[in-house]
C-alpha positions in Angstrom: -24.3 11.6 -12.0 -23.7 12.9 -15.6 -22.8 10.8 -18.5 -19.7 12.8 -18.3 -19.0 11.5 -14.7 -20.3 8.1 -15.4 -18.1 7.3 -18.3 -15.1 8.7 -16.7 -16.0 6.5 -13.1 -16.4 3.1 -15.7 -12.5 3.8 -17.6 -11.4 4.3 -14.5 -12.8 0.9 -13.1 -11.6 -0.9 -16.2 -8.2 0.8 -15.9 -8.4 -0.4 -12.5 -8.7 -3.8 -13.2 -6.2 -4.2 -15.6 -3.5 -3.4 -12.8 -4.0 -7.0 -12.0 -1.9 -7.5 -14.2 1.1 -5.6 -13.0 3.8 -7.7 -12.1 6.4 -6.9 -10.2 9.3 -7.3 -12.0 11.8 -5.0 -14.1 13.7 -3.3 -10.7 16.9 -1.9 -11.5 19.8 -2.3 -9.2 19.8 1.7 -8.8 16.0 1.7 -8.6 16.6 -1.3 -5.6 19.2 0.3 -3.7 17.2 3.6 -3.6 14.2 1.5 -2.5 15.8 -0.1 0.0 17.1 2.9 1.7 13.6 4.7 1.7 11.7 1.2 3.3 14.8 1.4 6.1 14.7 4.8 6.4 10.7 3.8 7.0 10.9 1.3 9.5 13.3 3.1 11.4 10.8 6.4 11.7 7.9 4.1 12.6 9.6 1.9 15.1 10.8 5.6 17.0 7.0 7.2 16.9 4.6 3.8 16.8 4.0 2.5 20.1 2.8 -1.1 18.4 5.0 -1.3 16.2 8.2 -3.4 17.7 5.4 -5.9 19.1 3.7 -6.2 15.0 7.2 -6.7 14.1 8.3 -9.2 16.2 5.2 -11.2 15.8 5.3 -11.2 12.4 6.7 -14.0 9.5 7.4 -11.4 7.3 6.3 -7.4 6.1 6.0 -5.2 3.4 7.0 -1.6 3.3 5.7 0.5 0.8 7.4 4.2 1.5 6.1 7.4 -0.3 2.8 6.3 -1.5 -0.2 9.0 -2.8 -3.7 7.8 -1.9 -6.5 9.7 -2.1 -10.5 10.2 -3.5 -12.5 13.1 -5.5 -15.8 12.9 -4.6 -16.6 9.1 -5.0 -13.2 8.1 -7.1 -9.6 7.7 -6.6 -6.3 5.4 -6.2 -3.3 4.8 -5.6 0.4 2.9 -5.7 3.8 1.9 -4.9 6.6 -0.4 -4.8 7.7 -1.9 -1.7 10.0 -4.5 -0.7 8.9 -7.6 1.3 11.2 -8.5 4.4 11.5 -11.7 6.4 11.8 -12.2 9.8 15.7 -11.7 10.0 15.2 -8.6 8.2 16.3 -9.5 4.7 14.7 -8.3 2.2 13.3 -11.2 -0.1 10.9 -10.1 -2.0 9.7 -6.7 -4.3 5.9 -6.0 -4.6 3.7 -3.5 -6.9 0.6 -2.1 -5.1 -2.2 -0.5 -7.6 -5.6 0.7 -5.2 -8.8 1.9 -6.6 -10.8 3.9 -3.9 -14.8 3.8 -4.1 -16.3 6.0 -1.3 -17.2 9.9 -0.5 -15.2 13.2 -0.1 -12.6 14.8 -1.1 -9.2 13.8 0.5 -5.7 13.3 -0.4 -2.4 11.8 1.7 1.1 11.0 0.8 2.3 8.4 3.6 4.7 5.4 3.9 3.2 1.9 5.3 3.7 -1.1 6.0 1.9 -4.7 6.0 2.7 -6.8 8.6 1.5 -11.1 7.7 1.3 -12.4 11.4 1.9 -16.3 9.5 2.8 -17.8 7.1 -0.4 -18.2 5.4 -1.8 -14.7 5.1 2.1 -14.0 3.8 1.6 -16.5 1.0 -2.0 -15.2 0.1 0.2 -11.9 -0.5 2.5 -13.9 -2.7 -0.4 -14.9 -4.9 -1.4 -11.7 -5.8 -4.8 -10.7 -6.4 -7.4 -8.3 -5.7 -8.6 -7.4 -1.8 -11.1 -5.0 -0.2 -10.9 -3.0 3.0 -11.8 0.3 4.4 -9.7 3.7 4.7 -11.0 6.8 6.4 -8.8 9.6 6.8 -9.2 14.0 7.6 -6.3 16.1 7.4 -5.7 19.9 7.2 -2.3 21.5 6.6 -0.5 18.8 6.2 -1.3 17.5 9.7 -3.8 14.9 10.0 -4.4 11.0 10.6 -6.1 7.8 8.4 -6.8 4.5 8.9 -7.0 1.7 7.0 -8.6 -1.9 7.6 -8.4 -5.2 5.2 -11.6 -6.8 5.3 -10.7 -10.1 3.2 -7.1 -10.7 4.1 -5.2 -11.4 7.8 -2.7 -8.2 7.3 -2.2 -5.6 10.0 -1.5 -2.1 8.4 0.7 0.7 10.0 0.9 4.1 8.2 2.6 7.6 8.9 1.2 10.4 6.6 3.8 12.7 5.6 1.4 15.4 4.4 -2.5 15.4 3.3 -5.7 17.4 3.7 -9.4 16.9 3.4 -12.2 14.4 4.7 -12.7 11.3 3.2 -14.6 7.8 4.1 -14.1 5.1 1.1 -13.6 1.7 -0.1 -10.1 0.0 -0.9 -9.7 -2.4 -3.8 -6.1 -3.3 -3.4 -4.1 -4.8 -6.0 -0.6 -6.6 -4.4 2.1 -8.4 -6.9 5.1 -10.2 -5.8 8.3 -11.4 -7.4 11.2 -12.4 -5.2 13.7 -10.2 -5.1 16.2 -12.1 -7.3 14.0 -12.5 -10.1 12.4 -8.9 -10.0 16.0 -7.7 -10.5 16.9 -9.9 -13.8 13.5 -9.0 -15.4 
């Protein structure tokens, strides 16, 4: 690698790790109606086209949806984020959440996709509420904007569901995820 690549890979890192922290606060009401709509409009498209997903839902405490998110990696770099809203079991949305990712892997892939986190108790929905840095596993090949990923925490209990709305390329890589929570009534007087 050049010095070139290897400064730009260590700002990127420290950029990175300063997203930590990115609280979730400062939602407008605009901002939170529009927000609320998309995650709907989300949950709705995934509970028509995945089979598993009624069953996640059902067993869940709680879940996040994060709609409209970019993720992707250049050779061995990348990221990503959104903001999401965090649901409870009835449905109401109780919480808003930023998501910053750094990606650490190989090839050259890009997706823009909606998801959603599902916490099966209330313990891995707390961990979420804490905030903090986890690490999973994302590999993904599109090509014309048709094309499928996968994604995998490997230091939290969270089950992931995602529905690319367009991408292309190959890519295998690390995730460093980044999740902050603020319920919703405080993220919307900040």
């Amino acid at each position: 690698m050049t010095r070139i690549q290897t400064a730009s890979a260590a700002a990127v890192l420290l950029a990175g790790l300063g997203l930590g922290g990115c609280a979730a606060t400062g939602l407008t009401p605009e901002a939170y109606e529009i927000t609320k709509a998309e995650c709907q409009a989300t949950v709705t498209h995934l509970a028509n086209t995945e089979p598993e997903f009624a069953s996640l839902k059902d067993g869940s405490v709680a879940w996040a949806v994060f709609p409209g998110e970019f993720s992707g990696i250049s050779w061995f770099l990348g990221g990503a984020g959104s903001d999401g809203l965090v649901f409870d079991k009835s449905g109401d949305v109780m919480g808003y959440s930023r998501h910053a990712r750094i990606n650490l892997g190989v090839g050259s892939f890009g997706q823009y996709a909606d998801f959603v986190i599902f916490f099966p108790d209330q313990a891995s929905l707390d961990a979420f509420k804490q905030g903090g840095w986890s690490v999973g596993g994302e590999m993904g090949a599109a090509i014309l904007g048709l094309g499928a990923s996968g994604q995998q925490s490997m230091t939290e209990d969270r089950t992931f569901v995602s529905d690319p709305r367009s991408g292309g390329g190959l890519g295998a890589y690390f995730t460093f995820d980044n999740f902050s929570y603020n319920n919703i009534n405080d993220a919307l007087t900040n």
